[in-house]
HTML snippet that shows the backbone in 3Dmol.js (N, CA, C, O; Angstrom):
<script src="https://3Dmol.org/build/3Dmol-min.js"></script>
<div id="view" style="width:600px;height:400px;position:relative"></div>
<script>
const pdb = `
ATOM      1  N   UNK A   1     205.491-158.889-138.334  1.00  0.00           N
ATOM      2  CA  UNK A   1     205.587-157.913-139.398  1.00  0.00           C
ATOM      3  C   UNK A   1     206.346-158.537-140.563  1.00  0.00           C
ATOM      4  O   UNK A   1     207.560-158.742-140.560  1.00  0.00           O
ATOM      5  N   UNK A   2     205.556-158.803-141.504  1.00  0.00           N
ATOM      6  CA  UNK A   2     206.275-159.252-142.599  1.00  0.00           C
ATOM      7  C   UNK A   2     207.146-158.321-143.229  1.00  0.00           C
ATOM      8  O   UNK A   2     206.829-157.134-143.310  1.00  0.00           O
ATOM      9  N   UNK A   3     208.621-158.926-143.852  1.00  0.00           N
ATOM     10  CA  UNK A   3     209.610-157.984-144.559  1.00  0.00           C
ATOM     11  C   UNK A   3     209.363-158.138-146.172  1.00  0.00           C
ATOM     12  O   UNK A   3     210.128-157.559-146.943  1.00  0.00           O
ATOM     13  N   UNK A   4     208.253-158.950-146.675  1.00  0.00           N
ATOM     14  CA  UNK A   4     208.242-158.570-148.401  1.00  0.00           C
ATOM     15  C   UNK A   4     206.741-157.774-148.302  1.00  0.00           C
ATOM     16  O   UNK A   4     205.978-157.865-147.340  1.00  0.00           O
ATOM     17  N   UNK A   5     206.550-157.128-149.293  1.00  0.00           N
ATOM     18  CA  UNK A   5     205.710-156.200-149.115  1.00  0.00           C
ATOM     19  C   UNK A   5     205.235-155.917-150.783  1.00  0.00           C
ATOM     20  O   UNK A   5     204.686-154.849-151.053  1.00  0.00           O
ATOM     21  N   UNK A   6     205.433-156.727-151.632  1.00  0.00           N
ATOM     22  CA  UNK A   6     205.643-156.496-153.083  1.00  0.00           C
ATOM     23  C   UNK A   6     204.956-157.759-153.361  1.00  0.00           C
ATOM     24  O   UNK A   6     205.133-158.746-152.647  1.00  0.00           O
ATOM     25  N   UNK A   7     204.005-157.758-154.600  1.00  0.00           N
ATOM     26  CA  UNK A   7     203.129-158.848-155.041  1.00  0.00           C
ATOM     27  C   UNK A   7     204.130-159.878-155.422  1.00  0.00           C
ATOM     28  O   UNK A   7     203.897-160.910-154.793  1.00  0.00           O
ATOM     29  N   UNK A   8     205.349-160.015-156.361  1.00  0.00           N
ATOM     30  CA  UNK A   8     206.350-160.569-156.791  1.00  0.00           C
ATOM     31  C   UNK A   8     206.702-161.492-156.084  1.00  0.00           C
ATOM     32  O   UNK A   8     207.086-162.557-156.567  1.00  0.00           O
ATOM     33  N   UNK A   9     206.590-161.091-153.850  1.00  0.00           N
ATOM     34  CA  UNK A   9     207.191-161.390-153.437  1.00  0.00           C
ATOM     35  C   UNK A   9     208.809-161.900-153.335  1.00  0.00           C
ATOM     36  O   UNK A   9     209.177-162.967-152.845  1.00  0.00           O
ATOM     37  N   UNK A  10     209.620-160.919-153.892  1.00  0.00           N
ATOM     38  CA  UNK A  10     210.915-161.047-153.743  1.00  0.00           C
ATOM     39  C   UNK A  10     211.633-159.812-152.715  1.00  0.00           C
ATOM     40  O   UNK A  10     211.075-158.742-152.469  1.00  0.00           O
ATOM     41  N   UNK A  11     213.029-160.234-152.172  1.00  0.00           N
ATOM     42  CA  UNK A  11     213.597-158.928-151.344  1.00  0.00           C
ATOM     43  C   UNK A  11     214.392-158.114-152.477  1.00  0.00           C
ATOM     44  O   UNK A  11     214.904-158.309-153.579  1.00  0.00           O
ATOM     45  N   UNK A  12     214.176-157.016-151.482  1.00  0.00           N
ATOM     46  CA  UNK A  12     214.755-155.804-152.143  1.00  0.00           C
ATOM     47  C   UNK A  12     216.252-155.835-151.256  1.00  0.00           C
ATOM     48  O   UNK A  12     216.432-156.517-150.247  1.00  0.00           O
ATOM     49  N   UNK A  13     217.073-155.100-151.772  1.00  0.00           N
ATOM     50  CA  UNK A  13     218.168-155.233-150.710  1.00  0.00           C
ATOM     51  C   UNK A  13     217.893-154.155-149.773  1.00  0.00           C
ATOM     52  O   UNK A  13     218.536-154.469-148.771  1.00  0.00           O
ATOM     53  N   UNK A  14     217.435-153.317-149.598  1.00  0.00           N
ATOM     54  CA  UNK A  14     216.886-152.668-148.238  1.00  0.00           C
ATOM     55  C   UNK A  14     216.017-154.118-147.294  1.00  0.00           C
ATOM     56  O   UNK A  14     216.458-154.597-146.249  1.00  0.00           O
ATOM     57  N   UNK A  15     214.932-154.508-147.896  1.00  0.00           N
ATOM     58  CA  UNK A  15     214.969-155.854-146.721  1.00  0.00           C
ATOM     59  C   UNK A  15     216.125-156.624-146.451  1.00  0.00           C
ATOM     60  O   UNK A  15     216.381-156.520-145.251  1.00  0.00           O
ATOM     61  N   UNK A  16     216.668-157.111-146.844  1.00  0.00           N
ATOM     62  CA  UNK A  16     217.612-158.036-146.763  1.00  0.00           C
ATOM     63  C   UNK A  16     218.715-156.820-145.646  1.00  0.00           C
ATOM     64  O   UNK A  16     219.589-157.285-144.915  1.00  0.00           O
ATOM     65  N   UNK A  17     218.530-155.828-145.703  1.00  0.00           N
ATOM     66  CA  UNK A  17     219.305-154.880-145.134  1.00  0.00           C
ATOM     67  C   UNK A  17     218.961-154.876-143.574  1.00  0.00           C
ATOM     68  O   UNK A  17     219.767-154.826-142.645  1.00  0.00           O
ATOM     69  N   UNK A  18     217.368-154.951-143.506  1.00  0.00           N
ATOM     70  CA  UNK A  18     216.857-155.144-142.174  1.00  0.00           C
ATOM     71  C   UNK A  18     216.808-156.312-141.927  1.00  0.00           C
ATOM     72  O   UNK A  18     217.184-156.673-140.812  1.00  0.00           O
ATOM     73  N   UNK A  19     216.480-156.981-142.582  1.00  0.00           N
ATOM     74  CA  UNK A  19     216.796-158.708-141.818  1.00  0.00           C
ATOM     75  C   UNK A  19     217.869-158.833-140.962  1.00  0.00           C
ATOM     76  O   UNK A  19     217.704-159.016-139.756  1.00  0.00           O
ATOM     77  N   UNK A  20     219.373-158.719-141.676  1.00  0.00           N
ATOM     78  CA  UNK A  20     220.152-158.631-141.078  1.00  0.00           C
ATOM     79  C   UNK A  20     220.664-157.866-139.868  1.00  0.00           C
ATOM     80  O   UNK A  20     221.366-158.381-138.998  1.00  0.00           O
ATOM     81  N   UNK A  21     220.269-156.625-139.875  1.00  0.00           N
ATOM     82  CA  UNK A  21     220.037-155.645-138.423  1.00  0.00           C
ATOM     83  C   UNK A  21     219.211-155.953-137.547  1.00  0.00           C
ATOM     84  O   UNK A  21     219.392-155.407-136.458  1.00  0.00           O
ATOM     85  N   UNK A  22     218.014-156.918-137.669  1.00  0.00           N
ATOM     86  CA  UNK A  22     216.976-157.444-137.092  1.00  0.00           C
ATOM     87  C   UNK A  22     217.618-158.575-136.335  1.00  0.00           C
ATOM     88  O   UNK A  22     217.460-158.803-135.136  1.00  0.00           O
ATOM     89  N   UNK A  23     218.598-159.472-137.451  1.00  0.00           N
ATOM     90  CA  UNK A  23     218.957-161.352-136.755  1.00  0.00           C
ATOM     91  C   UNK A  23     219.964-160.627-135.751  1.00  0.00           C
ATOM     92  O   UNK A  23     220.127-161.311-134.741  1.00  0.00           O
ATOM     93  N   UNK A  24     220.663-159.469-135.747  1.00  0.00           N
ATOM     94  CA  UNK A  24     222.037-159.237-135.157  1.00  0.00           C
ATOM     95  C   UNK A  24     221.317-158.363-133.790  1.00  0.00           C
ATOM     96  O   UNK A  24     221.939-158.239-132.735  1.00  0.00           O
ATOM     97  N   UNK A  25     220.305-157.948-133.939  1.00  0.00           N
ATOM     98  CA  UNK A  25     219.562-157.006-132.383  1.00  0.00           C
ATOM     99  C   UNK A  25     219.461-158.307-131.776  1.00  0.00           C
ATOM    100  O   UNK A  25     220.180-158.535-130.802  1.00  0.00           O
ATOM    101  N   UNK A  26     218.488-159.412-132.306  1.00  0.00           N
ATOM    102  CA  UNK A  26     218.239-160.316-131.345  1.00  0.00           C
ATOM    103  C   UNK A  26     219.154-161.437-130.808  1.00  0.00           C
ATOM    104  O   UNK A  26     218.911-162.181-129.857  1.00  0.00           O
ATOM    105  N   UNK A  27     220.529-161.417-131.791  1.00  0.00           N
ATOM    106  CA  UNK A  27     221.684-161.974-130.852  1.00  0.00           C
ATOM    107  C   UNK A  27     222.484-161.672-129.943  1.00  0.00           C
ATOM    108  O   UNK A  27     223.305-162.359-129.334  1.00  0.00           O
ATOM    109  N   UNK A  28     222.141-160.340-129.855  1.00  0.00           N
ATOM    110  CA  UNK A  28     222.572-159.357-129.137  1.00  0.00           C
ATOM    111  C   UNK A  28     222.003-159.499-127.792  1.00  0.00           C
ATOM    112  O   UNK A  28     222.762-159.497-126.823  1.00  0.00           O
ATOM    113  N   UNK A  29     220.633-159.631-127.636  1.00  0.00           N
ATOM    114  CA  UNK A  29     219.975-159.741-126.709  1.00  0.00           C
ATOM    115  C   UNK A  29     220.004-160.814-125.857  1.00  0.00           C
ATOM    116  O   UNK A  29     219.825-160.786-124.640  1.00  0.00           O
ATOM    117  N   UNK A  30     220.312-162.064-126.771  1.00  0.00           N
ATOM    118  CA  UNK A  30     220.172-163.497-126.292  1.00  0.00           C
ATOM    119  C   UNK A  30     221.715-163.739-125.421  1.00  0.00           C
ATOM    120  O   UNK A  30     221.875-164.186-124.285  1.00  0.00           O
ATOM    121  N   UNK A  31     222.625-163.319-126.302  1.00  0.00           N
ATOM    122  CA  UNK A  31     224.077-162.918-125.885  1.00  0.00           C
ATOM    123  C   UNK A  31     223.872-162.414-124.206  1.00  0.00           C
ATOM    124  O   UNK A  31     224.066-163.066-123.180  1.00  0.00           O
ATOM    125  N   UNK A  32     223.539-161.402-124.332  1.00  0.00           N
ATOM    126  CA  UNK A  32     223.327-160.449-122.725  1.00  0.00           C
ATOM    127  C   UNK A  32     223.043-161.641-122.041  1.00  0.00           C
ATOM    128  O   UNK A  32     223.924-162.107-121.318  1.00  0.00           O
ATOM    129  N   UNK A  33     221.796-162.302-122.161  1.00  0.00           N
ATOM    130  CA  UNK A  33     220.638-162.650-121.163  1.00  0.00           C
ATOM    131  C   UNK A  33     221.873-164.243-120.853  1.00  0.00           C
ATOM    132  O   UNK A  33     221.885-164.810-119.760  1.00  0.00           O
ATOM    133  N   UNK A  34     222.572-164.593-121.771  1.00  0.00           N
ATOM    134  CA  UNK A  34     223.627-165.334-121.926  1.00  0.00           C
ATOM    135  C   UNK A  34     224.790-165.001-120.776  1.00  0.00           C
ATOM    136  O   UNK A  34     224.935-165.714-119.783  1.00  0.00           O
ATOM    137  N   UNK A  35     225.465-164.013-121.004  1.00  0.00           N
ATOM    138  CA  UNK A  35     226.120-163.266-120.031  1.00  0.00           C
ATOM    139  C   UNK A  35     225.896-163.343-118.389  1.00  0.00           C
ATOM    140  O   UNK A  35     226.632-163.622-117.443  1.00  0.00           O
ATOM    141  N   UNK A  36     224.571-162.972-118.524  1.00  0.00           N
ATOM    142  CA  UNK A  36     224.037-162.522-117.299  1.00  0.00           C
ATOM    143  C   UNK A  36     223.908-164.039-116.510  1.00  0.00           C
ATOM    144  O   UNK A  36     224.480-164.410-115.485  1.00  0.00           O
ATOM    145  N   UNK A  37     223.085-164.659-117.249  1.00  0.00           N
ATOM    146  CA  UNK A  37     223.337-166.370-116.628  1.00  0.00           C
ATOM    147  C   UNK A  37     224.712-167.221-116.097  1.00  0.00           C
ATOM    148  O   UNK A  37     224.765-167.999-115.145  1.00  0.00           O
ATOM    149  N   UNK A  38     225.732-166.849-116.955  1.00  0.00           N
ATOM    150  CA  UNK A  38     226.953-166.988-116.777  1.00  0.00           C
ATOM    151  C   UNK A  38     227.601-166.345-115.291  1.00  0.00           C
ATOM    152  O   UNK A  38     227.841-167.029-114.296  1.00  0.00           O
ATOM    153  N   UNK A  39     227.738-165.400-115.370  1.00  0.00           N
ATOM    154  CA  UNK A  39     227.873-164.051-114.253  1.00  0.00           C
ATOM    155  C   UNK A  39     227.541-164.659-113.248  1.00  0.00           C
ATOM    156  O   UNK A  39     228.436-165.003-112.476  1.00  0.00           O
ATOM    157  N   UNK A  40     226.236-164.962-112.961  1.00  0.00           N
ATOM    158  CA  UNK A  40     225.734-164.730-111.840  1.00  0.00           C
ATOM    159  C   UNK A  40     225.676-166.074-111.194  1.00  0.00           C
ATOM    160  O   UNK A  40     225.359-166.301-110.026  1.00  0.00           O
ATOM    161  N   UNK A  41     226.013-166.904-112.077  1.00  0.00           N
ATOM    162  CA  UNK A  41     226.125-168.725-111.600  1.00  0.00           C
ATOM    163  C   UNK A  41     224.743-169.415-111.717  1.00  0.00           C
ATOM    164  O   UNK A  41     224.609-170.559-111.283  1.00  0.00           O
ATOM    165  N   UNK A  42     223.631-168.697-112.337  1.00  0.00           N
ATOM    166  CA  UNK A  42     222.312-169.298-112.112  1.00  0.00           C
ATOM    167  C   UNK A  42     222.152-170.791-113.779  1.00  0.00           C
ATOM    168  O   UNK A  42     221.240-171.575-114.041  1.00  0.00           O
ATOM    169  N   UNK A  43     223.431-170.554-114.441  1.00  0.00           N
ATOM    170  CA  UNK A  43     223.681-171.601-115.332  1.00  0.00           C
ATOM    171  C   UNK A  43     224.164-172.678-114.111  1.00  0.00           C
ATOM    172  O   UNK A  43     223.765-173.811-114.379  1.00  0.00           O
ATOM    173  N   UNK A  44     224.557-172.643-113.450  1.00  0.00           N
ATOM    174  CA  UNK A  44     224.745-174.021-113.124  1.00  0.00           C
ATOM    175  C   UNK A  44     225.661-174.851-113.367  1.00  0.00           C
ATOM    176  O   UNK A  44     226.840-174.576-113.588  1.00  0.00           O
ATOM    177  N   UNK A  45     225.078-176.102-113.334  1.00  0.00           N
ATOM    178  CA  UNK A  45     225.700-177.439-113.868  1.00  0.00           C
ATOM    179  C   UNK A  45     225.243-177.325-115.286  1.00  0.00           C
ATOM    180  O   UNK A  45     225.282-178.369-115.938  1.00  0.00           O
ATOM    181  N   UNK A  46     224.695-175.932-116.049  1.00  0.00           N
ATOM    182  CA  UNK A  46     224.855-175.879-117.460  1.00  0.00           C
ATOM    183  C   UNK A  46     225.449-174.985-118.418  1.00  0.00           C
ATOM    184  O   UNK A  46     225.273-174.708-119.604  1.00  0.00           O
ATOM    185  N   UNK A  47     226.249-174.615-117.444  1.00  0.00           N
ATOM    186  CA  UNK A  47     227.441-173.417-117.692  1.00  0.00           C
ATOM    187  C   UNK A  47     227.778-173.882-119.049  1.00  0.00           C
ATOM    188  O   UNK A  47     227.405-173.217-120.016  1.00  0.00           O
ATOM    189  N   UNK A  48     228.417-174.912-119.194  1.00  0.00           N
ATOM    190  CA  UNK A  48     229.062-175.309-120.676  1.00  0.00           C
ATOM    191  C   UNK A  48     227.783-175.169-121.689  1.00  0.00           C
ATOM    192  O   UNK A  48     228.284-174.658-122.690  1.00  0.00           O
ATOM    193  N   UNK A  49     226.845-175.299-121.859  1.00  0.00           N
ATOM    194  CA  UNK A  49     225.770-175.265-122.756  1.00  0.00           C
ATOM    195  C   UNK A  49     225.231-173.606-123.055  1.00  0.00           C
ATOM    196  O   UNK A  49     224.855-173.148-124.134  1.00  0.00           O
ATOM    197  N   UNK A  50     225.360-172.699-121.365  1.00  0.00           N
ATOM    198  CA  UNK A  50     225.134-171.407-121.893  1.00  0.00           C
ATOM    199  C   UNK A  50     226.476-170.975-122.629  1.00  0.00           C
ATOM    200  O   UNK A  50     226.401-170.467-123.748  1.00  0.00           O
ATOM    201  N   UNK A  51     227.632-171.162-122.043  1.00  0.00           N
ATOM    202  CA  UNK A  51     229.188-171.229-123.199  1.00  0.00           C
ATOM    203  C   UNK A  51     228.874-170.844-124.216  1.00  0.00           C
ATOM    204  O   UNK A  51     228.935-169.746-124.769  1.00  0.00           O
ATOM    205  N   UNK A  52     228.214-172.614-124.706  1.00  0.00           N
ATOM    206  CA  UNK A  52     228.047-172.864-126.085  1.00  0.00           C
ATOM    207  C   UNK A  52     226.925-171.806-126.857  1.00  0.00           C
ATOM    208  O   UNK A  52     226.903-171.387-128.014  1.00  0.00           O
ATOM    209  N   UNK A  53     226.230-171.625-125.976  1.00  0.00           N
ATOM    210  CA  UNK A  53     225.100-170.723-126.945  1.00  0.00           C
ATOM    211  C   UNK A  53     225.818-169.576-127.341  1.00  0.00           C
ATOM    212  O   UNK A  53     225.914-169.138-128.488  1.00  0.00           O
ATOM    213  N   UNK A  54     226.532-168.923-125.860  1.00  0.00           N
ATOM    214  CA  UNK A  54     227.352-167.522-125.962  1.00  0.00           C
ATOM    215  C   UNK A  54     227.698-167.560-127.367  1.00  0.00           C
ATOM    216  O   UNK A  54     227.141-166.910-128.251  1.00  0.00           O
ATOM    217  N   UNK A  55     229.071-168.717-127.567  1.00  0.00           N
ATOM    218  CA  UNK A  55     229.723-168.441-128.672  1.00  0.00           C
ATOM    219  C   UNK A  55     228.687-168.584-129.864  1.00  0.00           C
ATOM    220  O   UNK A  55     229.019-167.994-130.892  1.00  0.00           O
ATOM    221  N   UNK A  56     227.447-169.295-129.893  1.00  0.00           N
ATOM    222  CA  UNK A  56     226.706-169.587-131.323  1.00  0.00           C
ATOM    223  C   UNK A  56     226.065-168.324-131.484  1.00  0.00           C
ATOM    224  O   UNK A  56     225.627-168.170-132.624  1.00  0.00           O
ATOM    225  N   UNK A  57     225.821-167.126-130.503  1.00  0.00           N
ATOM    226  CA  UNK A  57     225.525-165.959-130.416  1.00  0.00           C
ATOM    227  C   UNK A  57     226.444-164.719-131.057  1.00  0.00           C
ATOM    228  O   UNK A  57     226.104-163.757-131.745  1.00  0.00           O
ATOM    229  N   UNK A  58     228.034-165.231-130.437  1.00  0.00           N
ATOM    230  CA  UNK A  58     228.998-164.309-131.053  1.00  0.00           C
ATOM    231  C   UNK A  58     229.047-164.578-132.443  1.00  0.00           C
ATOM    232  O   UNK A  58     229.355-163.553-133.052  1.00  0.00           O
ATOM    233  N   UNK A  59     228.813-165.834-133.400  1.00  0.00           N
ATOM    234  CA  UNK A  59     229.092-166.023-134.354  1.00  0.00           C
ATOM    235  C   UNK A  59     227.891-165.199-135.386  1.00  0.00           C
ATOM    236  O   UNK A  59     228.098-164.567-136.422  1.00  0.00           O
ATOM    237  N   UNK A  60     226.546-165.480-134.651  1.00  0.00           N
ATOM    238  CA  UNK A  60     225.413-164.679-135.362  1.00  0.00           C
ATOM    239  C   UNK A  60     225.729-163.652-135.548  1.00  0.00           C
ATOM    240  O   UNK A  60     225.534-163.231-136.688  1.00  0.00           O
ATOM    241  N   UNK A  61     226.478-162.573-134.369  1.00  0.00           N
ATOM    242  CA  UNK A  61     226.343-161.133-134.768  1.00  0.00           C
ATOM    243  C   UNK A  61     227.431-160.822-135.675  1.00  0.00           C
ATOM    244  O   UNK A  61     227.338-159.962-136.551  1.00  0.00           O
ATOM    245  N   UNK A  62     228.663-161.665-135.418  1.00  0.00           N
ATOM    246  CA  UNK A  62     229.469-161.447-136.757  1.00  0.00           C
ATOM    247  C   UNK A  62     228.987-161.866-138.654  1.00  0.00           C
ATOM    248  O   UNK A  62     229.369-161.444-139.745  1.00  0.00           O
ATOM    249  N   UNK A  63     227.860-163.019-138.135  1.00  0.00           N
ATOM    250  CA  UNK A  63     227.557-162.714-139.336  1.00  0.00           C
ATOM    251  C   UNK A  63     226.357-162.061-140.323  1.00  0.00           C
ATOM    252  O   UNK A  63     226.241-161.994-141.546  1.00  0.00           O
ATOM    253  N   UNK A  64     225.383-161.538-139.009  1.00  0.00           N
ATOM    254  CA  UNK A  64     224.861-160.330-139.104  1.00  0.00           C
ATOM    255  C   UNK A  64     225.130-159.253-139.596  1.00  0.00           C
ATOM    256  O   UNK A  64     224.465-158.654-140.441  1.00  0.00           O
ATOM    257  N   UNK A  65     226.267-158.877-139.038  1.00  0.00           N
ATOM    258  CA  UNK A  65     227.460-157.141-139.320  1.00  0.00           C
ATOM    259  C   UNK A  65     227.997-157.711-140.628  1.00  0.00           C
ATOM    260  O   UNK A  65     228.725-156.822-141.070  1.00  0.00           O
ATOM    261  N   UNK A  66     228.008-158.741-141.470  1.00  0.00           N
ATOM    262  CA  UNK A  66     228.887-159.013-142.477  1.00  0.00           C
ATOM    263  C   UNK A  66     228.027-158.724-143.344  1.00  0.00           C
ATOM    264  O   UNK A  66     228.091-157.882-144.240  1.00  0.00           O
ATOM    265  N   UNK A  67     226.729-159.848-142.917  1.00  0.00           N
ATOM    266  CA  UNK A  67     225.780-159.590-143.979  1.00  0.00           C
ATOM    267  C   UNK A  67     225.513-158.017-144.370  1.00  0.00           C
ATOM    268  O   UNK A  67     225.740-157.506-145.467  1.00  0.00           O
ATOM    269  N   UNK A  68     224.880-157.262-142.995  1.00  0.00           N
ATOM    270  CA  UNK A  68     224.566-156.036-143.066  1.00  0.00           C
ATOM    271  C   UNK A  68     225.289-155.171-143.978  1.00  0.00           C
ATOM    272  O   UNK A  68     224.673-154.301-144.594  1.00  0.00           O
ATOM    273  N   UNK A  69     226.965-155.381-144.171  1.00  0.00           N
ATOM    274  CA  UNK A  69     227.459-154.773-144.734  1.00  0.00           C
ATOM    275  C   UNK A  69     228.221-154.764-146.336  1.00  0.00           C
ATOM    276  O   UNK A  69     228.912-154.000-147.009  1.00  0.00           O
ATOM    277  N   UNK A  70     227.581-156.186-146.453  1.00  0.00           N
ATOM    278  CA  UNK A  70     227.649-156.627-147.778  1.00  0.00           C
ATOM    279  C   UNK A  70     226.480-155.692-148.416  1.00  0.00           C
ATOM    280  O   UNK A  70     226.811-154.712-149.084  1.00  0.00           O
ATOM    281  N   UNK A  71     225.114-156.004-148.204  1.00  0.00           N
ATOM    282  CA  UNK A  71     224.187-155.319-148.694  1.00  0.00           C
ATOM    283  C   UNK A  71     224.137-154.044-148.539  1.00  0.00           C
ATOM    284  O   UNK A  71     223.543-153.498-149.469  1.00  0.00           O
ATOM    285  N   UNK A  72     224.589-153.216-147.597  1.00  0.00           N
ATOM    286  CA  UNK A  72     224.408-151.909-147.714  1.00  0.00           C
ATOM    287  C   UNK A  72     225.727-151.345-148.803  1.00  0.00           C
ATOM    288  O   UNK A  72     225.657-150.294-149.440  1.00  0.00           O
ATOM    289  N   UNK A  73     226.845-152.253-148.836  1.00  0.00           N
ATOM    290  CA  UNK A  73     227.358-151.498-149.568  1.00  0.00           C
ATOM    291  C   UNK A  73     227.500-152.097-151.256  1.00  0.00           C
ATOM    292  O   UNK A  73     228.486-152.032-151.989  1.00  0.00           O
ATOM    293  N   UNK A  74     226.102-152.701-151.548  1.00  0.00           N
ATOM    294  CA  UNK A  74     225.224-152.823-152.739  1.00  0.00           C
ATOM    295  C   UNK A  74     224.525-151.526-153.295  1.00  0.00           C
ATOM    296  O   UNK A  74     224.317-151.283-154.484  1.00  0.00           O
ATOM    297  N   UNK A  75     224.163-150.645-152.084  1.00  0.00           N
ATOM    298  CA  UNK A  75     223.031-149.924-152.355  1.00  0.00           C
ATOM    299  C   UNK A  75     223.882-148.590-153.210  1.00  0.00           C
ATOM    300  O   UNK A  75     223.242-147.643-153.667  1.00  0.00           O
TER     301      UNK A  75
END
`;
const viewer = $3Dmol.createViewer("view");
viewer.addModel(pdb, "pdb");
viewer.setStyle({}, {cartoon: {color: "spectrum"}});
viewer.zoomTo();
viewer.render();
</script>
């Protein structure tokens, strides 16, 4: 599903509004499935690498919620 929708092709800050609620659902998700690997020991001998994703996950959604809230409070 494309987010420009305008011949111009430029964002509006309502897209740019969902982008950001969009990148932060799916770090959210990756995070969990992150978690859950961790938890349960099925990381392995790659525990340190799911770690690493964890935290490259925590950093997305913080800067997801930043973005999100820069632009909404544009509108």
């Amino acid at each position: 599903m494309p987010f420009i929708k305008r011949p111009d092709g430029k964002f509006s800050t309502e897209d740019k509004i969902k982008m950001f609620q969009q990148m932060g659902s799916v770090s959210a998700v990756i995070a969990l499935i992150l978690i859950v690997l961790i938890e349960t020991g099925v990381a392995g001998e790659q525990k340190p690498l799911a770690e690493m994703g964890l935290t490259a996950m925590i950093v997305v959604l913080a800067v997801s919620l930043g973005g999100s809230l820069y632009f909404k409070r544009k509108l």
